[in-house]
PyMOL CGO cylinders between C-alpha atoms (Angstrom):
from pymol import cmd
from pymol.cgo import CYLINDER

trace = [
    CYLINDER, -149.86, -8.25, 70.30, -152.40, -9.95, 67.80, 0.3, 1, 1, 1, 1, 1, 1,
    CYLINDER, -152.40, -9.95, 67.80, -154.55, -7.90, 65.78, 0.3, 1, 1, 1, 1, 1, 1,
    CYLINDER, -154.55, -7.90, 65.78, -158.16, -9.87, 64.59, 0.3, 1, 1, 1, 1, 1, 1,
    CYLINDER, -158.16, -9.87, 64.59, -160.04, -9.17, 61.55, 0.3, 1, 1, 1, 1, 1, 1,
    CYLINDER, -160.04, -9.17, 61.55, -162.81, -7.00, 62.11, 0.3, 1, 1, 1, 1, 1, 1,
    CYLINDER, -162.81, -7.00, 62.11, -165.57, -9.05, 60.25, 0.3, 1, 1, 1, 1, 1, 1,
    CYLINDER, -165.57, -9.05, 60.25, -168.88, -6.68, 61.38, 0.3, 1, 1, 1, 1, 1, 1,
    CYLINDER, -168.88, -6.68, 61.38, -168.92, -3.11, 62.21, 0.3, 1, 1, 1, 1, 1, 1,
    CYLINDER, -168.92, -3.11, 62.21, -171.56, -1.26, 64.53, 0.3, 1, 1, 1, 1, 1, 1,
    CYLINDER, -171.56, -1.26, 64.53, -174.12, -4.02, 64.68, 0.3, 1, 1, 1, 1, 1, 1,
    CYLINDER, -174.12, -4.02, 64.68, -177.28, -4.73, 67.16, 0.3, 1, 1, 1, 1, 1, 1,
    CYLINDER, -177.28, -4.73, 67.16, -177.54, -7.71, 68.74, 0.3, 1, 1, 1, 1, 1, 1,
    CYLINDER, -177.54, -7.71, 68.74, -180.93, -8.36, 70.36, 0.3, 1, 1, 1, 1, 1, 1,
    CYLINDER, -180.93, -8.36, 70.36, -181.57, -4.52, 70.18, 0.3, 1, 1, 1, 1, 1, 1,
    CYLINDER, -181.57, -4.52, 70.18, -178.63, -4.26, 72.43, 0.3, 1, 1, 1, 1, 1, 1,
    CYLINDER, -178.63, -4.26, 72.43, -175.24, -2.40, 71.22, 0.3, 1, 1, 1, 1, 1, 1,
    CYLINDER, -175.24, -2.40, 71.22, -173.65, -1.04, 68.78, 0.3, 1, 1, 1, 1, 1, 1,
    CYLINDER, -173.65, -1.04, 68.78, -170.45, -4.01, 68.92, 0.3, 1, 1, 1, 1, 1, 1,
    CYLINDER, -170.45, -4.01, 68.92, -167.88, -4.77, 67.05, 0.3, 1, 1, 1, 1, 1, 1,
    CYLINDER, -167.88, -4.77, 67.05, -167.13, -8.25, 65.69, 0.3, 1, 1, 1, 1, 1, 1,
    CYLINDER, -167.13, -8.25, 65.69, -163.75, -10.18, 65.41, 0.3, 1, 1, 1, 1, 1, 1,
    CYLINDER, -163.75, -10.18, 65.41, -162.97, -13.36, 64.09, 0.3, 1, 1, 1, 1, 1, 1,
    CYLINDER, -162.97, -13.36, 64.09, -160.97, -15.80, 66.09, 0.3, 1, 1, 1, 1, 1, 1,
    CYLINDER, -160.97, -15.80, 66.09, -159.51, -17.27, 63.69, 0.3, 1, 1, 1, 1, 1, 1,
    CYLINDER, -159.51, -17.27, 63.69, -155.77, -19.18, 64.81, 0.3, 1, 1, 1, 1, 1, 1,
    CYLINDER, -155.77, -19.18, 64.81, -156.50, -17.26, 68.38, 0.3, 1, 1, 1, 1, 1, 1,
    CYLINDER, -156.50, -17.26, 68.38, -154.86, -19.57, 70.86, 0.3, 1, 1, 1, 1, 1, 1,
    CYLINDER, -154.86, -19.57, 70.86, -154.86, -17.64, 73.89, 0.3, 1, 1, 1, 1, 1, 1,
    CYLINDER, -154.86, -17.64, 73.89, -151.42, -17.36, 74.25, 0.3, 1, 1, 1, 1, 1, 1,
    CYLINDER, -151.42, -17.36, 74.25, -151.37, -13.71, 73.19, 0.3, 1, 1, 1, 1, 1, 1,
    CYLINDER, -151.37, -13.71, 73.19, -152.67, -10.53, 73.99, 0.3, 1, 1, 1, 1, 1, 1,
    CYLINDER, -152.67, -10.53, 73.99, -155.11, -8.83, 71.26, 0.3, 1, 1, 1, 1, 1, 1,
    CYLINDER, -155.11, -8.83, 71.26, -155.11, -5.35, 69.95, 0.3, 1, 1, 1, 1, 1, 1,
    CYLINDER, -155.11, -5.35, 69.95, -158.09, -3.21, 69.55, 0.3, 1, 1, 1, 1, 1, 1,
    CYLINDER, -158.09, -3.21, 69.55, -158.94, -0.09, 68.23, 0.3, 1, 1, 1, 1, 1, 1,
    CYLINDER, -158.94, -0.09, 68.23, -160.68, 0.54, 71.55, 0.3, 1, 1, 1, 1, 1, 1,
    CYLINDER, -160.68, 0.54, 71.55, -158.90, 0.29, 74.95, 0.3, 1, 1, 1, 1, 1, 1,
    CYLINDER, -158.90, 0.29, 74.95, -161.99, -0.64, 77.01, 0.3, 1, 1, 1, 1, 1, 1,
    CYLINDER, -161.99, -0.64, 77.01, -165.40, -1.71, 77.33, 0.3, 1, 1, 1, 1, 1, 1,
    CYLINDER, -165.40, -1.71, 77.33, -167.50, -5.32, 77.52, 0.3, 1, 1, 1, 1, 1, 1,
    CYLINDER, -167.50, -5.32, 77.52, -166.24, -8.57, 75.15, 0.3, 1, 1, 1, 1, 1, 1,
    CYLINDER, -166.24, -8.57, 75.15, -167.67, -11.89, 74.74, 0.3, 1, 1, 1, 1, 1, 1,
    CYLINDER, -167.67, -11.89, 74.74, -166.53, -14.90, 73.45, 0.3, 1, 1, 1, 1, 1, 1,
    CYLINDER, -166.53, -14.90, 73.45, -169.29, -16.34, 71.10, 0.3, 1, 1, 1, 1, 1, 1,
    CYLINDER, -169.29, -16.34, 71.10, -170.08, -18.32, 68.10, 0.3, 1, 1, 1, 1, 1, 1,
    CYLINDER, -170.08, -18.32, 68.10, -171.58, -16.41, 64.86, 0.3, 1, 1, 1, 1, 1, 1,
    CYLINDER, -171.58, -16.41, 64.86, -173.13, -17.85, 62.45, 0.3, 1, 1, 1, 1, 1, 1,
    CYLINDER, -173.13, -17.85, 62.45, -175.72, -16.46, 59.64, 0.3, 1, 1, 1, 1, 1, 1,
    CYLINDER, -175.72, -16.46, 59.64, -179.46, -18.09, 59.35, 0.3, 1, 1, 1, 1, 1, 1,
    CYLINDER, -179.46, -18.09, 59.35, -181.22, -16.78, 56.68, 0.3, 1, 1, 1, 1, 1, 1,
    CYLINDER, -181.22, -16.78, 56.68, -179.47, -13.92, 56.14, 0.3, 1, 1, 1, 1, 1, 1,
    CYLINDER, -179.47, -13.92, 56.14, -179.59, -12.71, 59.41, 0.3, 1, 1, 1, 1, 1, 1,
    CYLINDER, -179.59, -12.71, 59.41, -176.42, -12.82, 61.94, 0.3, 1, 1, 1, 1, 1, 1,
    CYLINDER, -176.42, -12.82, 61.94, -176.93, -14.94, 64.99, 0.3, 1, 1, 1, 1, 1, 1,
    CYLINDER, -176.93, -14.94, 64.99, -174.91, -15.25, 68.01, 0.3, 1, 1, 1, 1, 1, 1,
    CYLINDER, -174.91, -15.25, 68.01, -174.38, -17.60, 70.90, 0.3, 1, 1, 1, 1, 1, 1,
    CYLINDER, -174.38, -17.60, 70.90, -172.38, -16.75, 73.82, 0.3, 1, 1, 1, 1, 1, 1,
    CYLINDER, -172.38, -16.75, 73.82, -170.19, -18.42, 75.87, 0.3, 1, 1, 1, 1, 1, 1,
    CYLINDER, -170.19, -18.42, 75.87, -168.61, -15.45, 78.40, 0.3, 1, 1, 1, 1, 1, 1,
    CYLINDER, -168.61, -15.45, 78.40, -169.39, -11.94, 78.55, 0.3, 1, 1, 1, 1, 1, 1,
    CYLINDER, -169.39, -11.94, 78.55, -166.75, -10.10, 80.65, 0.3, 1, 1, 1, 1, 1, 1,
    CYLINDER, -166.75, -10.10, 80.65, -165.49, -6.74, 81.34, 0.3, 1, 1, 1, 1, 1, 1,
    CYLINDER, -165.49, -6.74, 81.34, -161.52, -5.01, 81.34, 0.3, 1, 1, 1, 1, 1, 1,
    CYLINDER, -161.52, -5.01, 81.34, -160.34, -1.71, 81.62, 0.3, 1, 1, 1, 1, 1, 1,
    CYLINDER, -160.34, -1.71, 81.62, -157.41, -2.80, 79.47, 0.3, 1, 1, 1, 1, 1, 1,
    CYLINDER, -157.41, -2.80, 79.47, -158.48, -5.15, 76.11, 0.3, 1, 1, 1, 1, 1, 1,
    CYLINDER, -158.48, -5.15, 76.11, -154.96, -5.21, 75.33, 0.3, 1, 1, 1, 1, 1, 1,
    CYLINDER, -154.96, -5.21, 75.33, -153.62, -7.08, 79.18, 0.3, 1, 1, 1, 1, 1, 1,
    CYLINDER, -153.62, -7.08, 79.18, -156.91, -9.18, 79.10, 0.3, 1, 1, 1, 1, 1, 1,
    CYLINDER, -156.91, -9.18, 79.10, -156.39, -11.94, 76.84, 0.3, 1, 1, 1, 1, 1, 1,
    CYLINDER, -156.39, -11.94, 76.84, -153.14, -13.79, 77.38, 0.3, 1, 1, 1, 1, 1, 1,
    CYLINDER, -153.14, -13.79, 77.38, -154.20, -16.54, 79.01, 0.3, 1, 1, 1, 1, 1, 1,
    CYLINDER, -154.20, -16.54, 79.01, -157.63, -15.45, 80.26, 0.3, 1, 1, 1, 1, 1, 1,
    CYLINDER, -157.63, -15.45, 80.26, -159.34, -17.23, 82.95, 0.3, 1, 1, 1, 1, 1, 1,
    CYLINDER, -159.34, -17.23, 82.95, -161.94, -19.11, 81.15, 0.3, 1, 1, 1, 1, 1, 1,
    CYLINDER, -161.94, -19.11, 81.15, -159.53, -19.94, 78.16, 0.3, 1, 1, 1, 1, 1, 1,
    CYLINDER, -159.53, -19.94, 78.16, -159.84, -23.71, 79.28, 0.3, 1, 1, 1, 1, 1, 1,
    CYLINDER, -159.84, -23.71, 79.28, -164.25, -24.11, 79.17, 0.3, 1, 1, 1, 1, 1, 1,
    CYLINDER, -164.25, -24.11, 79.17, -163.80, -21.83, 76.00, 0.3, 1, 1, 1, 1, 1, 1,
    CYLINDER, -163.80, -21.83, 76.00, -161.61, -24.25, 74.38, 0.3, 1, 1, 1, 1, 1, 1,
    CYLINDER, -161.61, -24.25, 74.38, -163.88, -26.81, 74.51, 0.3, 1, 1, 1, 1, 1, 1,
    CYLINDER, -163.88, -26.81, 74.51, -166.88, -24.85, 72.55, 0.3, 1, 1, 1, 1, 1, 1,
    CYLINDER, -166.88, -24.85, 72.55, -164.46, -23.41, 69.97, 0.3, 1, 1, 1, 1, 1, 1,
    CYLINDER, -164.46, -23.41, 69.97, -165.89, -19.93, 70.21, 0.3, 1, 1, 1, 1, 1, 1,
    CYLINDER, -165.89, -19.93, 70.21, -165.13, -18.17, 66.31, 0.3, 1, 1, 1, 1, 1, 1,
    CYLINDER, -165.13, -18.17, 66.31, -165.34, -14.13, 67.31, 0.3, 1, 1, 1, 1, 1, 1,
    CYLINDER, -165.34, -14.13, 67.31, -164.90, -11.70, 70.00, 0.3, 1, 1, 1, 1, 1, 1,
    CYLINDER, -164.90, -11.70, 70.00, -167.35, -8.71, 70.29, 0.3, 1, 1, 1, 1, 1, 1,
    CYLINDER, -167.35, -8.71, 70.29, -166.57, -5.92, 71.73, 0.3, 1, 1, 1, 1, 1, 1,
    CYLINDER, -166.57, -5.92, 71.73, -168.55, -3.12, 73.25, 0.3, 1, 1, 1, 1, 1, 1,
    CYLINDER, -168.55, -3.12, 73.25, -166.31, -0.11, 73.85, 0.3, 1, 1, 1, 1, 1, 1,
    CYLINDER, -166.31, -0.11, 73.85, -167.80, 2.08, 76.80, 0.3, 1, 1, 1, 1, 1, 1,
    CYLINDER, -167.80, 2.08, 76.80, -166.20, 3.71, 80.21, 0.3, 1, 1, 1, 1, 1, 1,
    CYLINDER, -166.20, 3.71, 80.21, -166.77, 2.58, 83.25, 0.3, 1, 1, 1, 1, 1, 1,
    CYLINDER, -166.77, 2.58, 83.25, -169.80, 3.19, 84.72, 0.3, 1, 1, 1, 1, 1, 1,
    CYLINDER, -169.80, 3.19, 84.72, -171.73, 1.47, 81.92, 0.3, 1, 1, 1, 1, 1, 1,
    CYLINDER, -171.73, 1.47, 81.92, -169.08, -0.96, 81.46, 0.3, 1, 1, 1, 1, 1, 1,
    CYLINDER, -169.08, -0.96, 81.46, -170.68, -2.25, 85.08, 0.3, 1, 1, 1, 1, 1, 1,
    CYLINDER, -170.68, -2.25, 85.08, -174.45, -1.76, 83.97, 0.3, 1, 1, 1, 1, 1, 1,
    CYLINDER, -174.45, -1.76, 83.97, -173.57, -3.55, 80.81, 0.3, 1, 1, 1, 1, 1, 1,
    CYLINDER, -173.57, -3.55, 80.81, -172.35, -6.77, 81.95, 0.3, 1, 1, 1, 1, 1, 1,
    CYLINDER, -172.35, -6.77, 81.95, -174.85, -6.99, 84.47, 0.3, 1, 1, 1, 1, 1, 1,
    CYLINDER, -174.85, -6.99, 84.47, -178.22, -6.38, 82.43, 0.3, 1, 1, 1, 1, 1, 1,
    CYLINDER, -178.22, -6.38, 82.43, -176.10, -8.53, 79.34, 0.3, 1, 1, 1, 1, 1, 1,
    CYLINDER, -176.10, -8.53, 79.34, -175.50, -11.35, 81.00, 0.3, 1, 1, 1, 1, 1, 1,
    CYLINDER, -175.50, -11.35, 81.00, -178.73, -11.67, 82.38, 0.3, 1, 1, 1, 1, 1, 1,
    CYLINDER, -178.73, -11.67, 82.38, -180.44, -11.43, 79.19, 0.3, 1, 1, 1, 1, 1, 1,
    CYLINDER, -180.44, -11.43, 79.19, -178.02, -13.96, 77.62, 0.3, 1, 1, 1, 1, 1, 1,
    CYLINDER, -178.02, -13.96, 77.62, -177.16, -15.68, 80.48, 0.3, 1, 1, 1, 1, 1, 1,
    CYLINDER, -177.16, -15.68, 80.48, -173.59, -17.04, 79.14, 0.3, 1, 1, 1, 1, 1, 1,
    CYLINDER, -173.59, -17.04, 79.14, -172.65, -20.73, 80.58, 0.3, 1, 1, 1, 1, 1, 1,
    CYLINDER, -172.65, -20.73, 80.58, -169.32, -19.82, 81.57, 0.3, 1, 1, 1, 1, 1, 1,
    CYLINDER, -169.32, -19.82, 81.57, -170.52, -16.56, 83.81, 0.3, 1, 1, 1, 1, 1, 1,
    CYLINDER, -170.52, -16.56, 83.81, -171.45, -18.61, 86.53, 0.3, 1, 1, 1, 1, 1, 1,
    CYLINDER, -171.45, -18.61, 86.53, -170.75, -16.71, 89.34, 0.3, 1, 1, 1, 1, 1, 1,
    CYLINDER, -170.75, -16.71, 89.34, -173.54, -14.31, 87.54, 0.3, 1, 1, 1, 1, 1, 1,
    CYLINDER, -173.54, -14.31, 87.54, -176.00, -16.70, 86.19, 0.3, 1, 1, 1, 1, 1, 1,
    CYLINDER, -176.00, -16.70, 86.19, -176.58, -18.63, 89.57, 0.3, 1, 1, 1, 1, 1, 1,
]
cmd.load_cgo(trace, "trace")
């Protein structure tokens, strides 16, 4: 299993969170990944900083029970792939937010490849 680099700790995102950021770096998909946490909400997204302030685009927002069995080959590695997403975040919460979460998140940032949500 693949551990990332943490690259931010604990921050907001939109007044949402606290989440955890991880770069992507030589991520391929063809591995599981290893987190401090063992479940919660991810998302694939791009980060970049405009001045001085971190911004995020997302791509997919999911859920797992299990962050290190979710990876490997996940169902939208092929769409994700194309955008070249550079971090994971990660929200680490049980399961009854976990299912709040993704809903109310995905509305407000309505991620392209969630479209069996965003339709």
């Amino acid at each position: 299993m693949k551990r990332l680099r943490k690259i931010i700790s604990n921050i907001t995102i939109d007044g949402e969170g606290p989440f955890d950021v991880y770069a992507l770096d030589d991520f391929d998909f063809c591995e599981n990944l290893k987190f401090e946490d063992s479940q919660g909400i991810y998302a694939f997204a791009y980060h970049y900083v405009e001045n001085g302030i971190h911004m995020f685009v997302m791509y997919y927002l999911g859920k797992t029970m299990e962050y290190d069995q979710r990876f490997y080959h996940h169902h939208k590695e092929r769409p994700l792939k194309t955008v070249n997403p550079n971090c994971i975040i990660i929200y680490a919460c049980g399961k009854p937010e976990m299912d709040m979460r993704e809903v109310a998140w995905i509305k407000l940032w309505t991620p392209p490849y969630n479209t069996q949500h965003n339709s």
